[in-house]
N, C-alpha and C positions, 0 to 999 in steps of 0.2 A: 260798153263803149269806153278805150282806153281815152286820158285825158291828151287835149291836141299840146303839143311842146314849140317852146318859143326856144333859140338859141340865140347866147351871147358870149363871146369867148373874153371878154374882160370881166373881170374879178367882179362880184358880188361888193357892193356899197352898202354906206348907213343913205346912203339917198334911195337907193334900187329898195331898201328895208321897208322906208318909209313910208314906202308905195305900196306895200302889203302887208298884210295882218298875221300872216305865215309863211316860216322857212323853214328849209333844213338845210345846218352847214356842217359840212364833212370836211374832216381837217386829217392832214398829215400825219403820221406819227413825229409828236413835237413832246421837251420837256414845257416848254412855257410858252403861252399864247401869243407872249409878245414875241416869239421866235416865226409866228408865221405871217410874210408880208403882207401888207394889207387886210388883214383882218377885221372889219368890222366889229365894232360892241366888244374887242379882246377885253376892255377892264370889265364889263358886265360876266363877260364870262368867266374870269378870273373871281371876281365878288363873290358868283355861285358857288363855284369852287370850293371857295373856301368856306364859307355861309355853310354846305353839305360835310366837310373835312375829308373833300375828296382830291387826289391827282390827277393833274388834265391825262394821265395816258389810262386813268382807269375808265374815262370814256372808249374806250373799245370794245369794254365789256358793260359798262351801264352805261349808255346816254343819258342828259337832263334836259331840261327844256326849262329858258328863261321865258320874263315878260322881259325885252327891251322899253328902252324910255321911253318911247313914243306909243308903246301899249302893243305893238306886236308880239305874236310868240313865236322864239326861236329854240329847234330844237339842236343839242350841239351832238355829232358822236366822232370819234376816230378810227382811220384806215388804218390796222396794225398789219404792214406785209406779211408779218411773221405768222401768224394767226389763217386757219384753213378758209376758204371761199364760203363755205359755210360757218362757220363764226363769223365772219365781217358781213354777210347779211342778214344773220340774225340780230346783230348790232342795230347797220342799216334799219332795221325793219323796228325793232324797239323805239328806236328817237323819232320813226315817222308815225309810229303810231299814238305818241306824246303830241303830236300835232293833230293828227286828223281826228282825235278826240272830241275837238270842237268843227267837225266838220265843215272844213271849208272847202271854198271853191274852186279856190288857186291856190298854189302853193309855189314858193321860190325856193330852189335850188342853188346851194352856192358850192363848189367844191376850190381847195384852194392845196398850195403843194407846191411841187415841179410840174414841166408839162408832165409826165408820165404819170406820174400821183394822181393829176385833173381829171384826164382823161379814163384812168380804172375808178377812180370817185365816180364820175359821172354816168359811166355805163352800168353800176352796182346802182345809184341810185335812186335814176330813171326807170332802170327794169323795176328797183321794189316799191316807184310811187306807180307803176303803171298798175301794177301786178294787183295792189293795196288799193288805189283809189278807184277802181272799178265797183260798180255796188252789183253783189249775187243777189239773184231773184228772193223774194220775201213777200209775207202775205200778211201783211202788220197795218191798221189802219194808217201808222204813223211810223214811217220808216225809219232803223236807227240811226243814217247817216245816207248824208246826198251823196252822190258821185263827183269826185275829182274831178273840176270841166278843163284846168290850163297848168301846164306847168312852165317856169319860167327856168331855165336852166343858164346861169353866170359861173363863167370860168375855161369852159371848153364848148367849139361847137364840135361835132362831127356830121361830117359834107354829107353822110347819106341816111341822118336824122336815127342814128341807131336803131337800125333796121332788123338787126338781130334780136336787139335786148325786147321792140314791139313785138314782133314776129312770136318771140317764145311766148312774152305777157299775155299775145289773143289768145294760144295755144293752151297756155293754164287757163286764161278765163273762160274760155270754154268749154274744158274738162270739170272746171268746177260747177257752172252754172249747171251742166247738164246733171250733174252729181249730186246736187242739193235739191233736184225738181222731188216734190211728191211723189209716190206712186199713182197716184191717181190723177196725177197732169202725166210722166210721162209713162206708159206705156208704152208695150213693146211696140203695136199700134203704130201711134204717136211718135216715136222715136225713130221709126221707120221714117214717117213723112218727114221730119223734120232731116234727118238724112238726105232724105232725095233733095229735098229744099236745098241741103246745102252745094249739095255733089252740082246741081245747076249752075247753080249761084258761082261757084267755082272752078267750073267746067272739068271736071271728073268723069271718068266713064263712074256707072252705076248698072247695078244688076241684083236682083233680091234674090233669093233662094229660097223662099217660103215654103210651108211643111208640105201641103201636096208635093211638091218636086222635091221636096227632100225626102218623104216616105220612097218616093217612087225610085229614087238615087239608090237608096238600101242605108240612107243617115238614123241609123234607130237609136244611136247615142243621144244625138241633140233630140229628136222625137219624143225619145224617154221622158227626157224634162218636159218636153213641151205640152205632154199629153194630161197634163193635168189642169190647165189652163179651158175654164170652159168659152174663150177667143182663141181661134184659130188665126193669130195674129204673130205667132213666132215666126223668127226668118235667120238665114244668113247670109248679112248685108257683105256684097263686094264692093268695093270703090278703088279705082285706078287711075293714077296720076302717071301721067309718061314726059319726061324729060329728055329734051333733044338732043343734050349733051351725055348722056348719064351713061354711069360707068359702072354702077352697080345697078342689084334687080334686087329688093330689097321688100318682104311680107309684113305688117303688120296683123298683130290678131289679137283679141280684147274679146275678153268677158260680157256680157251686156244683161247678166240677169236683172232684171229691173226691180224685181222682188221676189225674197227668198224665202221660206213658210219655214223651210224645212222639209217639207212632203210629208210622208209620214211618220216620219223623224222629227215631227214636230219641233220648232223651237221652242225653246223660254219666253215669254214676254221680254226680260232682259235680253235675248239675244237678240227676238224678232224685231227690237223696234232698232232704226237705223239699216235694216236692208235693202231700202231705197238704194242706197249706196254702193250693193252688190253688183250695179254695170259699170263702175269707176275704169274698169280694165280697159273696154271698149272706148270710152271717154278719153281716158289716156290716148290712147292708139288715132283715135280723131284729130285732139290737139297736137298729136306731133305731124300729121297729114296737112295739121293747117298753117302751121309754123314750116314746115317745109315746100310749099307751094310760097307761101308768103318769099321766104328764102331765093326760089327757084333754085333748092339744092340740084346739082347735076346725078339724080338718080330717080330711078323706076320704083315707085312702089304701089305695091297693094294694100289693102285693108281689108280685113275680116271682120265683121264684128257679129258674136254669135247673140241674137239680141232672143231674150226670152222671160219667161214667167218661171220660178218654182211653187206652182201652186199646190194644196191638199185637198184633193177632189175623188170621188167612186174610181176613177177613171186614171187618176196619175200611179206611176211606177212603185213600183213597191220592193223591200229587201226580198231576195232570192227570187227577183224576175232575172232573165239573161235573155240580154238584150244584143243585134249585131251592129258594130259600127260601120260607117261607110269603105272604111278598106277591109271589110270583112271579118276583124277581131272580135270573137264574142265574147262579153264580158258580164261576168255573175256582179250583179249588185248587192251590196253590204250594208249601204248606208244612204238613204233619200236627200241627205243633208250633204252631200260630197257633188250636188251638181254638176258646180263649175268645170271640172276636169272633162263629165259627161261631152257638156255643147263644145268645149275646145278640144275634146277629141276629134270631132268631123270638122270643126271649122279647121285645125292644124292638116286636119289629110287634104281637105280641098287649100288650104293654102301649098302642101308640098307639092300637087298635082300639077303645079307651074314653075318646079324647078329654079324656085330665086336663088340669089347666090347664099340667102339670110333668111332665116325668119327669127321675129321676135315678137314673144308674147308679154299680155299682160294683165292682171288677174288679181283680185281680191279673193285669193284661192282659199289659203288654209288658216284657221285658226291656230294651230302649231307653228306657222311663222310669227305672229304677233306674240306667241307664249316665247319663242326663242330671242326676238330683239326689241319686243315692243315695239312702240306706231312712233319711233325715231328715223328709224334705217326701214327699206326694203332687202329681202333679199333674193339674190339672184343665181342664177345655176347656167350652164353654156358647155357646150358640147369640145371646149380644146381649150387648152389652157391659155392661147392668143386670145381668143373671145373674152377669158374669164378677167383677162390685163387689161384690155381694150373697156370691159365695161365697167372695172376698177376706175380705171383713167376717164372716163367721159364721167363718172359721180364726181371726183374730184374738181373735175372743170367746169362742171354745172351746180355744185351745193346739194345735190342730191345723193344723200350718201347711201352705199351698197356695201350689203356683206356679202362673198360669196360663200356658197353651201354643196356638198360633195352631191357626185353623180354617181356613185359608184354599181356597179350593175351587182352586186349579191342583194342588194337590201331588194332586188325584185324576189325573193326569198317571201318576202310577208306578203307577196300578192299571187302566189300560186294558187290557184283555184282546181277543183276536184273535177267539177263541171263542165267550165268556160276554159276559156284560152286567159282568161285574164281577172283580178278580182278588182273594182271597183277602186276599194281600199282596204287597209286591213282594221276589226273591230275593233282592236286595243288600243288606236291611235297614235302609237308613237314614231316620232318622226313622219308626221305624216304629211309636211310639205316634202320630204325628198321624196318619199313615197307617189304622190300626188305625182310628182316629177317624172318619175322613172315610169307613171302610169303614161303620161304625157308621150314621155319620149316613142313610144311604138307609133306615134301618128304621124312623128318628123320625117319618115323613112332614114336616108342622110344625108338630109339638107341640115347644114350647120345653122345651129339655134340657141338662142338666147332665152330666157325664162325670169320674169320678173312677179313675186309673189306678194302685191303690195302692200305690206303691214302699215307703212306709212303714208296708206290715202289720206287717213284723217287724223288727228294729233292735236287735243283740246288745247287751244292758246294757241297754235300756228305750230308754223317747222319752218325752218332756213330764212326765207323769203318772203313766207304767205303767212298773213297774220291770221286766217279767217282757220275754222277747224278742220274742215277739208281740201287738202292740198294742194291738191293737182300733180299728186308725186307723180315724175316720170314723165314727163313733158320735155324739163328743160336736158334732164337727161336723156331723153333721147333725141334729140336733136345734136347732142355733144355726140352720141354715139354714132348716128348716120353722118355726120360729117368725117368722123372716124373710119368708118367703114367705105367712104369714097375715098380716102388716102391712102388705104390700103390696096385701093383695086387702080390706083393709078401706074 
């Protein structure tokens, strides 16, 4: 539950202080404190200052956090323009977490400036106390920290309560919640119900695809994985949102293994613990369904989400089975551990089978992405080099930052098979997210597509915006990008 928001568009006082125990003030890019009008506690902040033998502009990159005299604490940090959308809310996100250290309740927000200054203060702020003061599920007799119940925001109101910057915050918090559940809370099962729960709740069309009708379909890619699972509880979930206005037809489609063994590729104990985590794709692709219904962006989308188990069982798939997918591609398998491609092969044909103008995936695919940029960046791949500008630009404009990675059609070279039409992956592993890609790409037919490989689900200490270790990458970017993608079809 994000915290409810109070507004008030006059400046943050030492009286409006006095009244609480905690704030955060975001300040302009200023040489000296006494340069920004009405400043509250400027000589306390000054005293720090120097007390540290710091310069008030090196708050842009370290925040501190005073007591004021009255025994509150305030955290100070600065808006440097100059500086990427991501650096100023990892900033942001630094100084609130010097406050909500001591877990409060309420928190006052001051941002101070020009109007224009106020106003980007204030929508960076909001989004990282909403984003921050949500508590993810936890199973501790004594929880580390209460949830953020109010925020009090002085300096700027905006007339339609920053409906954007809420809108994305549910969409990551609910990408994360579901991200951090157990395996053994959720299941595919269980995630299922919880799905339908919501698709209600929201009114979504809803429609499951579960393994009886997907054996009977001819889906033996997703099958593969699912057959090792002794619940026959795999499925692939549809959910359709239709917009009265909408200009685009737009696919989402996510990952959703919910736990990954390895198959007979066993994992490591090092690698297997944290594959609770392996359905984040699907998670993602939810969160931006709920951010955009929140929104009422004017477009058509679907969701996929291939929701399943990798489990090691008499029963599950094995190297040099060959297996057919739902568009008929047979393909020799190499590697038990290379799933994820498996279920988003038939989830991507039955998402092309509807002819959107877009699809976009997204996936905690390969380990060779994380070896290539680390769990800073994701990276992303797109069928024309407009797509590959378009989702450069919506990272930019969300803090979500993307590398892109080549498409080039020879590297299908390492997936030639003797057997099958197509090789799983190839054994020697390298480059094996483009590889993974180019496996991909035969299920898009050519519906232009996006491909998001998320190295940057989890990130120990936070990434950008989100303090907690799993991100919610890919939420607020894709919300930048479907709003992209209806200005283009205007």
């Amino acid at each position: 539950m994000l915290a409810r928001l109070e507004q008030d568009a006059a400046l943050l006082t030492a009286g409006d202080l006095a009244r609480g125990a905690h704030a955060l003030l975001v300040l302009p890019k200023v040489s000296k404190p006494d340069a920004i009008p009405g400043l509250p506690f400027s000589d306390t902040l000054a005293a720090a200052l120097a007390r540290r033998g710091k310069k008030l502009d090196e708050l842009a990159k370290s925040p501190i956090a005073t007591d004021l005299p009255h025994g509150a604490l305030a955290a100070w940090v600065m808006l440097d323009p100059g500086r990427s959308l991501f650096e100023r809310q990892t900033a942001v996100r630094k100084a609130l977490e010097l406050v909500l250290s001591e877990k409060p309740g309420e928190l006052a927000i001051g941002v101070f400036g020009g109007a224009a200054e106020r106003r980007r203060a204030a929508e960076l702020a909001t989004y990282v106390a909403w984003v921050n003061g949500a508590r993810l599920p936890e199973r501790k007799k004594k929880p580390d920290r209460a949830a953020l119940r109010a925020l009090r925001l002085h300096g700027y109101h905006a007339p339609d309560g920053f409906l954007k910057q809420r809108a994305v915050a549910q969409g990551n918090f609910l990408c994360r919640e579901l991200t951090v559940l157990p395996p053994n809370e959720l299941t595919p099962g269980s995630y299922r119900t919880r799905v339908k729960r919501l698709a209600a709740e929201r009114g979504w069309g809803h429609e499951q695809y579960d393994l009886k009708r997907l054996r009977k379909m001819g889906a033996g890619a997703f099958a593969a994985v699912a057959q090792g699972s002794s619940e026959e509880d795999a499925a692939i979930v549809r959910l359709s949102r239709r917009a009265g206005r909408a200009r685009r037809r737009v696919a989402l489609v996510g990952k959703g293994i919910c736990f990954d063994t390895g198959g007979h590729n066993l994992k490591s104990a090092r690698y297997m613990h944290g594959m609770h985590e392996d359905m984040n794709g699907s998670a993602v692709a939810l969160g931006i369904l709920v951010a955009a219904s929140e929104l009422e962006l004017p477009v058509d989308l679907e969701c996929w989400l291939a929701i399943a188990r990798n489990d090691l069982s008499p029963r599950a798939y094995k190297q040099n089975d060959v297996v057919t997918a739902l568009n008929g591609t047979t393909i020799e398998i190499v590697h038990t551990d290379a799933e994820g491609r498996m279920v988003l092969a038939d989830a991507l044909t039955l998402a092309a089978r509807g002819k959107p103008d877009l699809i976009v995936d997204f996936a905690t695919l390969t380990g060779s992405m994380h070896t290539a940029l680390g769990d800073r960046y994701s990276g992303i791949f797109a069928t024309s080099e407009e797509l590959e500008r378009r989702a450069l630009a919506a990272a930019g404009a969300s803090g979500e930052r993307v590398c892109a990675f080549p498409l080039d059609e020879d590297y299908d070279e390492a997936l030639e098979s003797r057997i099958a039409d197509v090789k799983q992956c190839a054994m020697e592993g390298q480059a094996d997210h483009i590889l993974a890609t180019r496996f991909l790409k035969r299920f898009v037919e050519k519906v232009p597509w996006v491909h998001m490989d998320l190295s940057g689900s989890s990130c120990k200490g936070g990434l950008g915006a989100v303090a907690t270790d799993v991100t919610g990458f890919g939420v607020a970017w894709g919300v930048e990008f479907l709003e992209q993608a209806i200005s283009a079809g205007r």
